[in-house]
FILO-649550 format. One line per 8 residues: for each residue x negated, y negated, z of N, C-alpha, C. Coordinates in Angstrom, 2 decimals. Layout:
// residues N
X,Y,Z,X,Y,Z,X,Y,Z  ...;
//
This chain:
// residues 253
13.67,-0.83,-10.87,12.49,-0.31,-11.57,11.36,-0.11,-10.56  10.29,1.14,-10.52,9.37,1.39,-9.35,8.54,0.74,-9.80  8.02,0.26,-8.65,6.50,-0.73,-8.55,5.52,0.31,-8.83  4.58,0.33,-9.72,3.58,1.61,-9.91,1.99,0.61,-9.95  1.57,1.09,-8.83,-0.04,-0.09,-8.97,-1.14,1.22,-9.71  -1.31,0.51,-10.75,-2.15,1.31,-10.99,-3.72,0.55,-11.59  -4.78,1.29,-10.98,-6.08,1.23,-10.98,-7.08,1.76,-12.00  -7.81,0.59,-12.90,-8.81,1.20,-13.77,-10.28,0.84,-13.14;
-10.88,2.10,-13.42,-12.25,1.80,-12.63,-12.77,1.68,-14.27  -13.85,0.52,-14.08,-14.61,-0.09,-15.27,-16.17,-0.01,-15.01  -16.46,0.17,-16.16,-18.22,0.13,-15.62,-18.91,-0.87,-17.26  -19.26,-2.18,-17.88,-19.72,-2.17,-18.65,-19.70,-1.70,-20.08  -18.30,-1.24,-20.77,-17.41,-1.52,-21.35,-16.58,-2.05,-21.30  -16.44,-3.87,-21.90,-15.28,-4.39,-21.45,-14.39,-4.49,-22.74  -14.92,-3.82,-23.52,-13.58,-3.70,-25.21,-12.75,-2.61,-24.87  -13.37,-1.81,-24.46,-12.52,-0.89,-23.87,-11.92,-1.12,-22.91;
-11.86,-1.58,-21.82,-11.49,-1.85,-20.57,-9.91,-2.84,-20.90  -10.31,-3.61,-21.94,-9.42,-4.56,-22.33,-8.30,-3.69,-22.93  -8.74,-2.89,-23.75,-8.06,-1.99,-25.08,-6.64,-1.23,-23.94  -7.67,-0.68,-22.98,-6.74,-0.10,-21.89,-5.53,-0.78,-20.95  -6.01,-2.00,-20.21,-5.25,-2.78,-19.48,-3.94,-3.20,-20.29  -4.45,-3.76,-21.69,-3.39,-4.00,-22.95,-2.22,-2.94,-23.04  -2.65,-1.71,-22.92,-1.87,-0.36,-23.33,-0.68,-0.42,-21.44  -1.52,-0.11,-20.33,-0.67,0.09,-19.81,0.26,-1.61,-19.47;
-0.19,-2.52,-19.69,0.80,-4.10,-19.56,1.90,-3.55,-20.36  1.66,-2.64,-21.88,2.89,-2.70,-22.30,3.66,-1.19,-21.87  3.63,-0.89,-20.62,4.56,0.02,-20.22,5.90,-0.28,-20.27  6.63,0.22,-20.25,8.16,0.45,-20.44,8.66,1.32,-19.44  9.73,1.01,-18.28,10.37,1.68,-17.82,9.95,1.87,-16.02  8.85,0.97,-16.04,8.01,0.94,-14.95,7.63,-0.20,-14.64  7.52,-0.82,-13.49,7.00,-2.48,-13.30,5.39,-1.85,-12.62  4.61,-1.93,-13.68,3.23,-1.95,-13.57,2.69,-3.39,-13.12;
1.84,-2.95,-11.83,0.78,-3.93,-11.22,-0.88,-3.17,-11.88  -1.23,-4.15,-12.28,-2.66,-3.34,-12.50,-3.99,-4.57,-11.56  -5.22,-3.31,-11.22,-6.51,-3.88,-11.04,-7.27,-3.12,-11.59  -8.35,-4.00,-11.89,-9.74,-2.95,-12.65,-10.24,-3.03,-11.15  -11.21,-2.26,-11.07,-12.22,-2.28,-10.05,-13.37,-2.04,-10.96  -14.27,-3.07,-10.41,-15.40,-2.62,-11.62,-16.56,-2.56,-10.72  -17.48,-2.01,-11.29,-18.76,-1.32,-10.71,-19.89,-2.12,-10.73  -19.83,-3.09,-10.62,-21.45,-3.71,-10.58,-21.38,-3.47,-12.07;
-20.94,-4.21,-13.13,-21.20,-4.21,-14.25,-21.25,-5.46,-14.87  -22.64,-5.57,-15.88,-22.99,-7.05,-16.41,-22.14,-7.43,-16.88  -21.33,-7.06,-17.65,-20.44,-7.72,-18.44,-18.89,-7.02,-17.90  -18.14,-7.93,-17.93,-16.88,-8.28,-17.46,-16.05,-8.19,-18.67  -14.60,-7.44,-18.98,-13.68,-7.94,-19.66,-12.74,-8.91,-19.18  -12.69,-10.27,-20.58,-11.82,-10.71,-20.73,-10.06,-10.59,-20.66  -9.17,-10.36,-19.19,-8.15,-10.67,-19.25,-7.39,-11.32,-18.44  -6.06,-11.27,-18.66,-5.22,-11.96,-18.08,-4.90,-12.26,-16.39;
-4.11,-13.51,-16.56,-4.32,-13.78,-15.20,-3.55,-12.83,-14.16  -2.97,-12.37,-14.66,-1.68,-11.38,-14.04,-2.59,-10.17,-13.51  -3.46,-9.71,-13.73,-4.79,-8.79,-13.86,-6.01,-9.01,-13.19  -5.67,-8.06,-11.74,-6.51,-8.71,-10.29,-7.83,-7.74,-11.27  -9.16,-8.09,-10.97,-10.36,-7.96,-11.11,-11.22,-7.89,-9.67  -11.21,-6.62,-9.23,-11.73,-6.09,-7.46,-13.28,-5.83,-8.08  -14.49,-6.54,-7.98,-15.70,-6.58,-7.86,-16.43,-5.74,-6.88  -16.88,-4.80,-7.17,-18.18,-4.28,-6.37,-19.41,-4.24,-7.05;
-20.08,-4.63,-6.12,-21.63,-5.12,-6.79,-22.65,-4.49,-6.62  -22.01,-3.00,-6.96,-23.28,-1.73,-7.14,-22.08,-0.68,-8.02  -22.57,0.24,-8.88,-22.30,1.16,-9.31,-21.87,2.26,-8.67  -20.66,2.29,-7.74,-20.17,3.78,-6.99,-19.84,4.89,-7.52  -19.68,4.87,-8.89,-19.60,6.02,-9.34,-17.84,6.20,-9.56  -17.15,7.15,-10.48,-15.64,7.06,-10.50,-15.30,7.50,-9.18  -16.14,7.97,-8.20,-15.35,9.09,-6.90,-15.50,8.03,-5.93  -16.78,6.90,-5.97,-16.50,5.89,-4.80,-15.22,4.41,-5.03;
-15.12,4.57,-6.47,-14.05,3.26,-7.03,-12.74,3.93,-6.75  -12.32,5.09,-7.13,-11.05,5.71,-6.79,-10.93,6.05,-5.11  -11.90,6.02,-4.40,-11.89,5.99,-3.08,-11.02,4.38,-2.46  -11.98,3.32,-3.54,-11.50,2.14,-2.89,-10.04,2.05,-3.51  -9.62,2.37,-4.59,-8.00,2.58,-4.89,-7.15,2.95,-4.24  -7.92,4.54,-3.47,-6.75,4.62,-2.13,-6.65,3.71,-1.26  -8.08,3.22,-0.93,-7.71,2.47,0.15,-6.55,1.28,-0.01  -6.63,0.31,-1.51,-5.89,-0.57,-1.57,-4.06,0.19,-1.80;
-4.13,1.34,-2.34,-2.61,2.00,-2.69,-1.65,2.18,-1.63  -2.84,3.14,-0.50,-1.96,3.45,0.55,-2.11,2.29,1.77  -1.84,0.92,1.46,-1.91,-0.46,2.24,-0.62,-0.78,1.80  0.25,-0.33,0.39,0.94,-0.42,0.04,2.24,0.86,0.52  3.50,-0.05,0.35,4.50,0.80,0.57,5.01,1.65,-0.89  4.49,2.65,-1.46,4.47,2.95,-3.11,4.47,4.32,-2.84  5.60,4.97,-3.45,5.20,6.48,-3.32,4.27,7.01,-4.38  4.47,6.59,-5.62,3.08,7.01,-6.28,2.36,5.49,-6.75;
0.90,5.66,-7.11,-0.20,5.02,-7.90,-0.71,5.89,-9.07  -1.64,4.82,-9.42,-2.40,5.75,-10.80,-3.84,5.17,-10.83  -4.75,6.55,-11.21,-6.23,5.85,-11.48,-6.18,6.23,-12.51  -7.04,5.20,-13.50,-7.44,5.49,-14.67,-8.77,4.83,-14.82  -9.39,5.78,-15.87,-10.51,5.14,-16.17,-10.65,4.44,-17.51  -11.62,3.43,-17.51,-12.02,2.09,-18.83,-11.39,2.50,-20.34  -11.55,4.20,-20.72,-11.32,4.53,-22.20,-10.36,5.04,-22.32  -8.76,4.99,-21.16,-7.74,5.93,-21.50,-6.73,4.57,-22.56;
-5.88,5.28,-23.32,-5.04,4.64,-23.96,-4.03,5.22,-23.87  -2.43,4.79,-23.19,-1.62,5.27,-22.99,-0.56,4.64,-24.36  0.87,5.49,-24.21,1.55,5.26,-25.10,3.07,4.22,-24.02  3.57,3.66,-24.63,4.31,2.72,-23.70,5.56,3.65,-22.79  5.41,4.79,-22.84,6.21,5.41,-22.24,5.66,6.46,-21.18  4.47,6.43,-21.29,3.53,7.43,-21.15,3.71,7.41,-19.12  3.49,6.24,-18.86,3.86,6.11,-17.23,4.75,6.56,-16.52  5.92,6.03,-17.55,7.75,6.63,-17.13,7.54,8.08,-17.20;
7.06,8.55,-17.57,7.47,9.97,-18.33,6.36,11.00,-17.19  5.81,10.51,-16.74,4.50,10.88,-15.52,5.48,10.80,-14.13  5.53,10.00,-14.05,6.69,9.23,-12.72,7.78,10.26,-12.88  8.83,11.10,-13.78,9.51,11.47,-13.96,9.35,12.70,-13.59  8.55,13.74,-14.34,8.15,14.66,-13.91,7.50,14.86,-12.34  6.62,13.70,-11.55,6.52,13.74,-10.20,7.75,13.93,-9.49  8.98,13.16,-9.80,9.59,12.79,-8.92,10.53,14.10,-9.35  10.87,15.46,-9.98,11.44,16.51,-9.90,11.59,17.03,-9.10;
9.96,17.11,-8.45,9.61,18.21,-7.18,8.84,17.37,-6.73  9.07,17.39,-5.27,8.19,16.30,-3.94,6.61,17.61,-3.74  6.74,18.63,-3.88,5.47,19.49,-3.93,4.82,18.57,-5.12  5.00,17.91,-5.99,3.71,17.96,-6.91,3.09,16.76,-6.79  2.03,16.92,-6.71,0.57,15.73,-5.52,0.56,15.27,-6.63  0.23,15.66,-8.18,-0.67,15.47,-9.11,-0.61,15.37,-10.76  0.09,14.11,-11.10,0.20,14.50,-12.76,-1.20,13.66,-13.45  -1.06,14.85,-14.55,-1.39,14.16,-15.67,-0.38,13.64,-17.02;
-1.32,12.82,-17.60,-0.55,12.83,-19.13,-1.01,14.15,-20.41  -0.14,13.94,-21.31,-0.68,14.91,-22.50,-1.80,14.58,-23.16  -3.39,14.87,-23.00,-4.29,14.42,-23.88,-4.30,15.76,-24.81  -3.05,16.51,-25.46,-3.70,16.86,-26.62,-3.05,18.58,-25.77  -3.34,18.96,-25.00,-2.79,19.32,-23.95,-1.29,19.66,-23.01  -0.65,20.46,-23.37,0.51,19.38,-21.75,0.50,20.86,-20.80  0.05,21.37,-20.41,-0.16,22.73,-19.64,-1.46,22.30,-18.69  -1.64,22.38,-17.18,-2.49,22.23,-16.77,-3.72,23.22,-16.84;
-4.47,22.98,-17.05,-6.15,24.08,-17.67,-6.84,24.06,-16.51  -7.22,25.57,-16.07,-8.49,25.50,-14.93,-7.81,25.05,-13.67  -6.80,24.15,-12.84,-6.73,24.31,-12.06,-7.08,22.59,-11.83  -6.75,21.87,-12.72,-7.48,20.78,-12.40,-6.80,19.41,-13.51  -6.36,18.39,-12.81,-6.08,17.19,-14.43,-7.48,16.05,-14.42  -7.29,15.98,-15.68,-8.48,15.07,-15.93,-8.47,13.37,-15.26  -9.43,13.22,-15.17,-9.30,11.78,-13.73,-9.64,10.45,-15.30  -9.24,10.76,-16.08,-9.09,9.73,-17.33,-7.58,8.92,-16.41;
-6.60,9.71,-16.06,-5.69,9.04,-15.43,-4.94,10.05,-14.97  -4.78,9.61,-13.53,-3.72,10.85,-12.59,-2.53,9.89,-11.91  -1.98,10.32,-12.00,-0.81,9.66,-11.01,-0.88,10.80,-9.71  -0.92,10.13,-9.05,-0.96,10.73,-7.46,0.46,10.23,-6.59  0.54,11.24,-5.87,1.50,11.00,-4.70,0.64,10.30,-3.55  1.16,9.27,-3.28,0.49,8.90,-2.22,0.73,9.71,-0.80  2.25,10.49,-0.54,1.82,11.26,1.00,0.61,12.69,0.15  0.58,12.91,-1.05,-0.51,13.72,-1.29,-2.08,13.56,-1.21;
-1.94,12.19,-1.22,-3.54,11.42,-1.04,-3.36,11.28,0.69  -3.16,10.78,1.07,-2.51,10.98,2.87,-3.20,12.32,3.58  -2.84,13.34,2.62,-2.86,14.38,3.23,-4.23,15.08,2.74  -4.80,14.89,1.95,-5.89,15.71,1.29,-7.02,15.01,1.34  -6.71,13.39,1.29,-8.17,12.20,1.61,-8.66,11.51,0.60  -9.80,11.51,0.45,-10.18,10.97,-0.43,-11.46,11.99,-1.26  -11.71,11.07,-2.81,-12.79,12.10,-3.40,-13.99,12.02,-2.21  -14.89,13.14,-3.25,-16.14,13.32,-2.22,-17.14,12.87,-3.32;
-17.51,11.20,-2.45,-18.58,10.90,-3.34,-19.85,11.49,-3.44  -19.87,12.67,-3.21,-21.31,13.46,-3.59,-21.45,13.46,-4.80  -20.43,13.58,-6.08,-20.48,14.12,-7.38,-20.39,12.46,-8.11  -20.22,11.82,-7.20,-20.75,10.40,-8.00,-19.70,10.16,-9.15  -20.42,10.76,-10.24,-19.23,10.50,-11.74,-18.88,11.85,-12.27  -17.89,12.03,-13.06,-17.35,13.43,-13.36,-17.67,14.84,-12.59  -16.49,15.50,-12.52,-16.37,16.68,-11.90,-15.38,16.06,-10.20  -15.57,15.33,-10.04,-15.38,14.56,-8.67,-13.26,14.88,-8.73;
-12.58,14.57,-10.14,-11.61,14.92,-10.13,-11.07,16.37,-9.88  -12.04,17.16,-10.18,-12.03,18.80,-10.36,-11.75,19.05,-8.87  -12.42,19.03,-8.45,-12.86,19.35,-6.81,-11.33,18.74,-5.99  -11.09,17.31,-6.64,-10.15,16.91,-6.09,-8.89,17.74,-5.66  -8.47,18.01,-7.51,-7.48,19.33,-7.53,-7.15,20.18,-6.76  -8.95,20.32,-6.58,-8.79,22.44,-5.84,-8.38,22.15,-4.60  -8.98,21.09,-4.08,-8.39,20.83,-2.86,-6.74,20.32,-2.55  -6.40,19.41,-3.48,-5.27,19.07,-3.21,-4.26,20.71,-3.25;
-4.45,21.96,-4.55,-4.21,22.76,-4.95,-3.86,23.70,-3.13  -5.62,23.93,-2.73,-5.65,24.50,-1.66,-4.82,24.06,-0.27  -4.56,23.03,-0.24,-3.07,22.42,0.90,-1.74,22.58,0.04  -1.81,23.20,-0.59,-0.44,23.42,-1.28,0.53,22.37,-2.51  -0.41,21.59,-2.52,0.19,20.98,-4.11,-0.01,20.66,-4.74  1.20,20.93,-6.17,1.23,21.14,-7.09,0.71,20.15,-8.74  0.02,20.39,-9.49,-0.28,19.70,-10.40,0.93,19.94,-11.79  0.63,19.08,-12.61,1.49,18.89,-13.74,0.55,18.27,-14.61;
1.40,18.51,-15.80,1.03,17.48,-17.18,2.40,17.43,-17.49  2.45,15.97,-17.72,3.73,15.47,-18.54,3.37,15.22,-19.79  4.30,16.31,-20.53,4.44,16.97,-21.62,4.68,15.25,-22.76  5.11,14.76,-22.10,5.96,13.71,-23.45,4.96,12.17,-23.01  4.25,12.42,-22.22,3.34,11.38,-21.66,1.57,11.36,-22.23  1.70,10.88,-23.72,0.89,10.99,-24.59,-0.53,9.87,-24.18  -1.44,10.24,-24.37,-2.56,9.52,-23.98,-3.87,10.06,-24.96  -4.87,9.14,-25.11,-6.17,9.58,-25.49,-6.99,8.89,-24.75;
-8.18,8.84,-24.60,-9.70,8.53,-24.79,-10.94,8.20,-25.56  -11.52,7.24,-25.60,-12.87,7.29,-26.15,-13.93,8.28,-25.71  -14.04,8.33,-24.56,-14.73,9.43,-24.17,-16.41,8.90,-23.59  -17.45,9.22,-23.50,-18.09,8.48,-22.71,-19.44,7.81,-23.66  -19.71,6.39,-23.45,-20.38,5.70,-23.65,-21.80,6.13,-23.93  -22.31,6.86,-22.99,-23.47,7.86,-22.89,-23.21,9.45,-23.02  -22.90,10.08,-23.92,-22.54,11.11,-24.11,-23.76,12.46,-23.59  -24.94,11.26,-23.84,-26.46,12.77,-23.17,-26.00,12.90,-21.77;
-25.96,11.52,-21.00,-25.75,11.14,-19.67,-24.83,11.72,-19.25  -23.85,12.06,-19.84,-22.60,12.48,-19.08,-22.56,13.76,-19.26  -23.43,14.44,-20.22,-23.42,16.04,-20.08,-24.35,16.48,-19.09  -25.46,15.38,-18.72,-26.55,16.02,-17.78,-25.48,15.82,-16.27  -24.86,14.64,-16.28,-23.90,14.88,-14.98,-23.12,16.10,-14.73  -22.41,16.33,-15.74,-21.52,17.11,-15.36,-21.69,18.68,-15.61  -23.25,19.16,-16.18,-24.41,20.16,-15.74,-24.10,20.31,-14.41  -24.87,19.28,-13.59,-25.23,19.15,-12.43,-24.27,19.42,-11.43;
-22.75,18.73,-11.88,-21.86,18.34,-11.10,-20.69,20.06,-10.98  -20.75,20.52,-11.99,-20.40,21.96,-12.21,-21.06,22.74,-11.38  -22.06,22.48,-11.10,-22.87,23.79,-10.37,-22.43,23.50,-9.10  -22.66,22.19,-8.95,-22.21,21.53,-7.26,-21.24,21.83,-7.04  -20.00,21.77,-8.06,-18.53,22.00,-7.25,-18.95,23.88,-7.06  -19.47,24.48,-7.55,-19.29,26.13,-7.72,-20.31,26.51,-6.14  -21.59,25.43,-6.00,-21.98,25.78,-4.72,-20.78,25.01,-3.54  -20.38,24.09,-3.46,-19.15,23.70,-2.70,-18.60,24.69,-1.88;
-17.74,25.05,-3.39,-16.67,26.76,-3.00,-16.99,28.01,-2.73  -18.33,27.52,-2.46,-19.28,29.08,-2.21,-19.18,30.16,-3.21  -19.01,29.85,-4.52,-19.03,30.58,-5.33,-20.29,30.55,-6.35  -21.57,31.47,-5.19,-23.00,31.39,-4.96,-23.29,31.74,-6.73  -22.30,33.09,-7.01,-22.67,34.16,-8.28,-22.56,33.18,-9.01  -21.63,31.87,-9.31,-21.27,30.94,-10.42,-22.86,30.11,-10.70  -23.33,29.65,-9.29,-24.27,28.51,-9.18,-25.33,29.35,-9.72  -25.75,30.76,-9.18,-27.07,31.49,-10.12,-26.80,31.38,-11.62;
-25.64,31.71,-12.17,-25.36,32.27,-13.38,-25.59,30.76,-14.04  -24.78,29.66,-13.45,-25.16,28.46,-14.21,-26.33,27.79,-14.16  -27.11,28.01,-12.90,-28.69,28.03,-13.43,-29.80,28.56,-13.82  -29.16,29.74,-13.80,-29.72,30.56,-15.13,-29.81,30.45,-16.47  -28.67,30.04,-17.10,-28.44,29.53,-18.37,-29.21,28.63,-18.40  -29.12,27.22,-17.62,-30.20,26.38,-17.84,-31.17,26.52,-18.27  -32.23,27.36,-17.18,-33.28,27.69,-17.64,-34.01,28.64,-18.72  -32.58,29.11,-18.88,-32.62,29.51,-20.21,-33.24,28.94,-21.30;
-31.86,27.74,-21.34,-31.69,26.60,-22.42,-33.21,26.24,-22.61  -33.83,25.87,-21.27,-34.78,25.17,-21.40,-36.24,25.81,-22.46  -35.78,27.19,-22.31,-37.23,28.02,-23.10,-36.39,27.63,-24.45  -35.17,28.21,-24.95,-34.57,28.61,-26.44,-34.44,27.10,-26.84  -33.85,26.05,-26.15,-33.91,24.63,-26.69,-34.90,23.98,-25.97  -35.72,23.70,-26.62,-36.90,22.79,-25.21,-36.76,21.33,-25.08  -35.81,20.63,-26.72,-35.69,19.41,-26.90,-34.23,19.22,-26.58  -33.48,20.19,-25.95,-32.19,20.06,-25.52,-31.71,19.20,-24.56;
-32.68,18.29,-23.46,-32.85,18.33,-21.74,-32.26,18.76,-20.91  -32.27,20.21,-21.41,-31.68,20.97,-20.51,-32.42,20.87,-18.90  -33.95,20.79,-19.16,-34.82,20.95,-18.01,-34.20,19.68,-17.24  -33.62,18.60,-17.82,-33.21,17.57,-16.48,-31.91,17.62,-16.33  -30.85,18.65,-17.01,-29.62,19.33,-16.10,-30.28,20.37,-15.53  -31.05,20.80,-15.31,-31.62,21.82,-14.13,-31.97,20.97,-12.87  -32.80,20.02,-13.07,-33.78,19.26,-11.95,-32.57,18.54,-11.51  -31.50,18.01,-12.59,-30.17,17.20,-11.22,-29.33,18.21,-11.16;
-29.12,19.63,-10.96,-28.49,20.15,-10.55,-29.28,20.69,-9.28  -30.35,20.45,-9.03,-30.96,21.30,-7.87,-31.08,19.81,-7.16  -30.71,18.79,-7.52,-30.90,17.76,-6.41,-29.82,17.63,-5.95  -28.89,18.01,-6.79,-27.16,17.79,-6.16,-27.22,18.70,-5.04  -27.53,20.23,-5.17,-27.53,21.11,-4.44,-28.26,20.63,-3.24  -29.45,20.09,-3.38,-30.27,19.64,-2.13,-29.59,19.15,-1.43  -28.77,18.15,-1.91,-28.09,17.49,-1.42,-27.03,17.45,-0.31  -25.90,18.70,-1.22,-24.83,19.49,-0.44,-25.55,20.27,0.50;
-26.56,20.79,0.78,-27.53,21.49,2.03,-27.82,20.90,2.67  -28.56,19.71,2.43,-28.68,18.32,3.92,-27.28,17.97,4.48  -26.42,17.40,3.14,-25.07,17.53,3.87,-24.62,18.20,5.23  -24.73,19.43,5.06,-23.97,20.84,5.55,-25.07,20.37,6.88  -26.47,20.50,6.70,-27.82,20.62,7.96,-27.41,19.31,9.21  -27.02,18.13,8.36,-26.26,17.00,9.18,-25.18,17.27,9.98  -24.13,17.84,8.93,-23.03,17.89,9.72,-22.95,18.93,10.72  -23.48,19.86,11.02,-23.45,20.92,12.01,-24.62,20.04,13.01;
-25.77,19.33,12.50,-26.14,18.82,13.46,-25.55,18.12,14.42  -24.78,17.13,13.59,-23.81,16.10,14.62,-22.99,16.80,15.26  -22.54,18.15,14.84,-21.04,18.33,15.59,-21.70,18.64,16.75  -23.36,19.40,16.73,-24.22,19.93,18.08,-24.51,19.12,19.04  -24.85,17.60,18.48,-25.34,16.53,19.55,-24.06,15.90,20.13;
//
């Protein structure tokens, strides 16, 4: 049976966090190791001892906790891992059936499960939970904690996509979500975080057009806050421009 370590990044939901760890312990067909990695979060879930608990004592965001996942995965001899995040709920087969479909074709870096779904959309699987190839993480790196929380999986994709491999959804590998805790919060992120991946790929026409709408929003809805997915989408952007101003600096000195 394959050793599959797989990683939940937690932030301050620990009913959920629990709800989850519970779901994948009862995998079938797979000898699951699990760790949460949790974020600098007040409250801790309650579990078992079998269930390493990796502490960081600041909030990195899902792109800096799945960073530290690679680091602990590929320390390991494992051809694939899995990240998941605090609100996924898998079905007890749901792992096997992920693992299965990877292991068809050595091209595919990247499954998902079925949330509802089993066709990959956009070019991208949702970072609720991916099973990764580890020579695909090897080869492509790690996320780019610029995007902090959501969208950070997207980007992942295109890149893994752009070195040549392949994503999936396993069709029979059923899963849901709660979905996010802060639902305003996570739309002003992933405002922000959309525009960033579209300035990224230099796909300038996307980043006008999506802040255009914004400011749209902001006259036709004024109580929408749209105006503060505008203001963190132009700080993300600031951002990726100092980026870029650094790194050509250093490569000069």
């Amino acid at each position: 049976m394959m050793l599959l370590p797989v990683f939940v990044i937690h932030w301050n939901a620990p009913d959920w966090c629990q709800e989850t760890v519970t779901a994948f312990r009862s995998s079938v067909g797979v000898d699951v190791s699990i760790t949460v990695i949790d974020n600098g979060s007040t409250r801790l879930p309650s579990l078992s001892n079998d269930v390493v608990i990796d502490r960081r004592y600041a909030n990195i965001g899902y792109s800096g906790a799945a960073n530290h996942a690679i680091e602990l995965a590929t320390a390991q001899s494992v051809p694939f891992f899995a990240v998941a995040s605090h609100d996924v709920t898998v079905s007890p087969d749901c792992l096997e059936a992920m693992i299965r479909v990877a292991s068809t074709d050595p091209s595919v870096g990247i499954v998902g499960p079925n949330f509802g779904q089993d066709t990959v959309v956009d070019g991208w699987v949702s970072g609720s939970l991916m099973l990764l190839r580890t020579a695909c993480v090897r080869d492509v790196g790690m996320f780019d904690t610029i995007f902090g929380s959501y969208c950070e999986e997207v980007d992942y994709c295109h890149r893994a996509s752009a070195r040549g491999w392949q994503l999936a959804i396993a069709k029979e590998a059923i899963a849901t979500t709660h979905g996010s805790r802060h639902p305003a919060q996570a739309r002003l992120l992933m405002d922000a975080n959309f525009t960033l991946l579209a300035a990224k790929e230099g796909d300038w026409r996307r980043v006008f057009r999506r802040i255009g709408g914004m400011a749209k929003r902001c006259i036709t809805d004024p109580g929408g806050g749209w105006q503060w997915s505008l203001l963190l989408s132009m700080r993300q952007l600031a951002r990726l421009i100092f980026r870029g101003i650094f790194v050509v600096r250093r490569r000069a000195s």
